[in-house]
N, C-alpha and C positions, 0 to 999 in steps of 0.2 A: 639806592638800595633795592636789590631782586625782593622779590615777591616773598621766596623761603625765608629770606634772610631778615625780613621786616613781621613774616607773622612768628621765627623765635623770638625775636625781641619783644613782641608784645604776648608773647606766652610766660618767655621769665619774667619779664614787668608785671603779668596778675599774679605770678604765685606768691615771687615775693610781697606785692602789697596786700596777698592773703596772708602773708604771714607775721606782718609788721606790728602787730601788737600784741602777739608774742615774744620777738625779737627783742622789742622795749622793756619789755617787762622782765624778761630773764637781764639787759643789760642793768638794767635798775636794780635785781639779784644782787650780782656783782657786784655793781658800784658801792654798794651798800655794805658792804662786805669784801672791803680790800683786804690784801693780802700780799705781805711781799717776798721777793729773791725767789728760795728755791718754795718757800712753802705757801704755798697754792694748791691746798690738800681741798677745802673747801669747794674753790673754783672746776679744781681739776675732777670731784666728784660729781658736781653738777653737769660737768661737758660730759662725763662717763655715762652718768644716768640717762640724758637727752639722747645722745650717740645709740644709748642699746635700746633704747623705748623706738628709735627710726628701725631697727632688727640690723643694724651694724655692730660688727664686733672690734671694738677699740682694744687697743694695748695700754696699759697704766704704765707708772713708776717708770717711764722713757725718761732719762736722765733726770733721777729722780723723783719727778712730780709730773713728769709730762705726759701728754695724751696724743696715741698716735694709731690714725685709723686709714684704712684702707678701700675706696671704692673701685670696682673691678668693673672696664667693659664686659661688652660681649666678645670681644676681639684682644690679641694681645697687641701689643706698642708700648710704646714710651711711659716713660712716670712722670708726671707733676707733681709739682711736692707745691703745698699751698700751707701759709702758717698765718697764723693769730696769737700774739702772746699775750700773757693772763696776768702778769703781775701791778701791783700798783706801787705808789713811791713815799716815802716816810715824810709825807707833809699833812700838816692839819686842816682839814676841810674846813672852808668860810663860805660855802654857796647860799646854805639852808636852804636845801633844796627837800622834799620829804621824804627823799633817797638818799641825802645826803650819808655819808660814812658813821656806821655805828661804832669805828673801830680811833679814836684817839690819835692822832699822830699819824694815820693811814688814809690817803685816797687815792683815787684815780684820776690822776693829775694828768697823763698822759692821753687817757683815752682806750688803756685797751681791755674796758671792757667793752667798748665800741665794738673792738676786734672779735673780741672771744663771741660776740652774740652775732657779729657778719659770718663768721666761720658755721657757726649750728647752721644758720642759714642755708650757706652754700650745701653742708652738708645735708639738707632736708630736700632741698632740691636735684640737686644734681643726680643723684640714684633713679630720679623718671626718665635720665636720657641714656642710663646703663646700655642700652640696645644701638644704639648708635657712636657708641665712645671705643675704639681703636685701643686701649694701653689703660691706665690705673691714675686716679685720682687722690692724693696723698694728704691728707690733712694734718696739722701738726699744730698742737695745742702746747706754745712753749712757756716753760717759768723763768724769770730769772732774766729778762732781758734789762732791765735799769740796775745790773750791779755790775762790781769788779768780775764776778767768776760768773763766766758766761752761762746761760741755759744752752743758746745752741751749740756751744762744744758741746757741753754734757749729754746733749741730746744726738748729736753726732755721733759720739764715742758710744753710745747706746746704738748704735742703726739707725736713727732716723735717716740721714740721707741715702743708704745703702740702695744704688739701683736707680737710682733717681735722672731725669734725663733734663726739667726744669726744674727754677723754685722761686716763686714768686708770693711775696708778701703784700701788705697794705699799709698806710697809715693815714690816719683823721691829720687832717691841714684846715685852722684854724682860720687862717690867712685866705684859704679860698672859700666862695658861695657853698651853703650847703649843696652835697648833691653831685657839682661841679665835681671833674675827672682828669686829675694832670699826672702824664708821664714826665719823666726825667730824661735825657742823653746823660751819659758818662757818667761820673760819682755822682749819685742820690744824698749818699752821707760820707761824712770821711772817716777814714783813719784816727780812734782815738790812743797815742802813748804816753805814759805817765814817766814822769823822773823825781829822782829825790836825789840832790846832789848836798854836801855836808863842804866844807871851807872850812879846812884843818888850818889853824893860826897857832900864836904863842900867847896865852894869856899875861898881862900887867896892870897893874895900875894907873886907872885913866890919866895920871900927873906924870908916866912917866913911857908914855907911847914907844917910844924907841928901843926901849929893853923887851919889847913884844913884837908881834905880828899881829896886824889887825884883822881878823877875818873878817868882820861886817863889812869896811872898807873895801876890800874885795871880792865882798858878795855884791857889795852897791855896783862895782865897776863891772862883773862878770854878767849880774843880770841887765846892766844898759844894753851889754855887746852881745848878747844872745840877741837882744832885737833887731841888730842890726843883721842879722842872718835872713829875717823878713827884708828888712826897709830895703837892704842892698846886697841880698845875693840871688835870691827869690824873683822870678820874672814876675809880674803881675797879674800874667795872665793864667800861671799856675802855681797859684800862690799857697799860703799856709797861715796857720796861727797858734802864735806862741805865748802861752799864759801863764803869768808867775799866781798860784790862787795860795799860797801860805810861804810864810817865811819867818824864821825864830831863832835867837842869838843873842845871848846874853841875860843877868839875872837882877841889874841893878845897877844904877848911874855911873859907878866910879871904878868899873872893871871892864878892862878890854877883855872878853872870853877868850879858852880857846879854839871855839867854833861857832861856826853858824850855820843854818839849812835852811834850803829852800826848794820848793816842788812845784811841779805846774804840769802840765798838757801841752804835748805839739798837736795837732791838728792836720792831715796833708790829706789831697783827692787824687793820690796817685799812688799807684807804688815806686815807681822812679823819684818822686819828690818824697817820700816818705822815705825811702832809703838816705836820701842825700842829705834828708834835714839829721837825721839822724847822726850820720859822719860828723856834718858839720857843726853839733852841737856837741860833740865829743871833741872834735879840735878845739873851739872856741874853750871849752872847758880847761884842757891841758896851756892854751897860751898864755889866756887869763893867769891860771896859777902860776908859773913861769914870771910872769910881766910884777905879780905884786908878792913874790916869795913865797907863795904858800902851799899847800896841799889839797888839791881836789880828787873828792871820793863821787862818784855818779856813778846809780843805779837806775839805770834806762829797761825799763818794761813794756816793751810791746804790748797793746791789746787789739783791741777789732781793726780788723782791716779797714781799706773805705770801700761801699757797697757799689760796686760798678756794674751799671745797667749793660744788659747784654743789646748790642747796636739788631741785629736782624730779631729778636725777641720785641724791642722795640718797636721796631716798622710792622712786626706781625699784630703788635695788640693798638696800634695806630689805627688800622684799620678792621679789626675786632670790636674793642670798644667804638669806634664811631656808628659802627650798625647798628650797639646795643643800644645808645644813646642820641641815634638819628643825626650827630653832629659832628664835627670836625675833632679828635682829639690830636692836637699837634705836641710832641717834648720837646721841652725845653732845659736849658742847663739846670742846676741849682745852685743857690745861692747857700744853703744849706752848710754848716761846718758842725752841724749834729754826729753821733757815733750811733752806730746801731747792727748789733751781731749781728742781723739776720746775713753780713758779706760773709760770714764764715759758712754759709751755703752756697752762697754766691762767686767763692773763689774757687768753687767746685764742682758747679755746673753753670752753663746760661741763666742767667736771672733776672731780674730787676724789682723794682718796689713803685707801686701805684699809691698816689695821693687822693684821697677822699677828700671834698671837703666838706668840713664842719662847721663852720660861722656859722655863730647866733643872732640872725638880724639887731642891731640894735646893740650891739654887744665886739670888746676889741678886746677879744677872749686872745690868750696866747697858753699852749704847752706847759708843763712842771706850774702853777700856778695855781694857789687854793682857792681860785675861785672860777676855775677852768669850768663853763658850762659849754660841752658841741651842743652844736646840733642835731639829735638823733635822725634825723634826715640821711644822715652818713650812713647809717646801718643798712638800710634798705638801699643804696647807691651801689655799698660794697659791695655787699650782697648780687645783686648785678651785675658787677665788671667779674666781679671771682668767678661767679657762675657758667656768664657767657664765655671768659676766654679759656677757660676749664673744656667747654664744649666744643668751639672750636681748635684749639689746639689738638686734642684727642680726637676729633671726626676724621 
């Protein structure tokens, strides 16, 4: 590493760790004070407040609840669109921790208030290299990332991406060392699509099968042979997954119904296999019916895309982050069959998504779990990679 390029890294390395017990303390805000979907009125006032106190002037009510602010070189170029999303997930905190969730039924299971308080970060920072930055620095403070109805469409449809030339996210990985900095190649997350399919039969009397149509019978057989659409049509090496997570039919021992439902999630890290699971769990559905007499209804809904890491964005923060961090950042695949909107930016410009990580010495912390403790080590990390590839990208 040059001379220049070793005294930035250790100029963003002191600001941030002047700023790290601030950073903690507004995430302990947060955490303390979850909030979920769209309403993040709390959160998103807090990021408001911070935001205009640095003399930036943020935009509110961005798809709704979101917060969308704008840093300007001294020069015009490209947009980076950089994101943090603020919501938390409807599980009951077991940490006792003295930040623990004062809100019942709500915490931040995920981590992002991790996110929400690396973004102030970057944001506090980044405006001292205003003079040297080529194009616009894009912040985006999203709601609504852990439900059905996305924030970042919403925030979409609102402008947030409008202009925008990258967009790169983050997220706390539990799995690796606090601190530690891992890129992805190719899908980060995948594809998540819901289906609810119903098995139209003839209702009778369990003594007298033959005067009906069995539809659970035929849910039994149609949900084996959806799996074989993984075990045997599926390459292994670009593979998928198919989850039945409910299913309901019938009201009591001695009646054939005459229906039964069942729903689940496909999963795919491509758009070529995402298509095709899709086909062929529509044929599967129609043969099935066909084969045991009966009628099948399927409502197949799309949601998020899967986040495909942009290959030269890749190689560029490969050797970005290594400077900041004095060491090798090498990506690698994922292993990952997570969903996470942030691809709905991503199938619209170059992007990708950077892992932090958060492990708690002493601790086999994992994601959605009430008793998820990072390590705040992560904020100050992120804070760092957001910073420095923000600065190099735009110089």
């Amino acid at each position: 590493m040059n001379q220049e390029k070793a005294r930035l890294a250790g100029e963003i390395k002191a600001r941030v760790n002047e700023l790290e017990s601030q950073l903690v303390a507004i995430r302990r805000d947060i955490h303390a004070h979850p909030e979920l979907g769209f309403d993040t009125l709390r959160t998103a006032s807090l990021v408001t407040e911070y935001l205009q106190a640095l003399g930036l002037n943020p935009r509110t009510g961005v798809g709704r609840s979101g917060v969308v602010v704008d840093i300007d070189g001294a020069e015009p170029g490209k947009t980076l669109l950089l994101r943090a999303d603020m919501d938390a997930l409807p599980i009951h905190e077991q940490t006792g921790l003295p930040f623990a969730s004062r809100y019942p039924g709500k915490m931040h299971a995920c981590g992002h208030d991790i996110h929400t308080a690396t973004m102030l970060g970057v944001a506090t920072i980044v405006p001292h290299y205003r003079q040297q930055l080529k194009g616009r620095v894009r912040l985006i403070f999203q709601p609504a990332e852990e439900t059905p109805e996305s924030g970042a469409e919403a925030m979409i449809a609102d402008g947030a991406a409008d202009g925008i030339d990258w967009a790169v996210t983050l997220h706390n990985k539990p799995e690796l060392a606090a601190g530690e900095v891992a890129l992805t190649r190719g899908a980060s997350t995948a594809s998540s699509d819901e289906f609810d399919v119903t098995v139209h039969g003839v209702s009778t009397h369990a003594a007298r099968p033959h005067m009906g149509t069995d539809p659970i019978i035929a849910t039994v057989h149609l949900i084996s042979q959806l799996q074989t659409l993984i075990s045997r049509e599926r390459d292994p090496a670009h593979s998928a997954v198919l989850t039945i997570g409910h299913i309901q039919g019938g009201t009591t021992h001695n009646i054939i119904p005459d229906s039964c439902l069942f729903q689940g999630t496909i999963r795919t890290k491509s758009p070529e296999v995402r298509a095709a699971m899709e086909t062929s769990f529509k044929r599967m559905c129609e043969g099935v019916a066909l084969a045991q007499n009966v009628r099948v209804e399927v409502n197949f809904q799309r949601g998020v895309p899967p986040l495909m890491n942009d290959d030269r964005l890749i190689d560029s923060l490969e050797q970005i982050l290594s400077h900041q961090f004095d060491k090798p950042i090498i990506a690698q695949p994922s292993a990952s069959f997570g969903a996470e909107d942030f691809s709905l930016f991503t199938e619209r410009v170059p992007g990708c998504q950077i892992h932090i990580g958060s492990a708690t010495p002493g601790r086999d912390d994992h994601l959605h779990n009430s008793d998820y403790q990072p390590d705040e080590r992560s904020i100050t990390a992120g804070t760092q990679a957001l910073t420095r590839l923000a600065i190099d990208l735009l110089s």
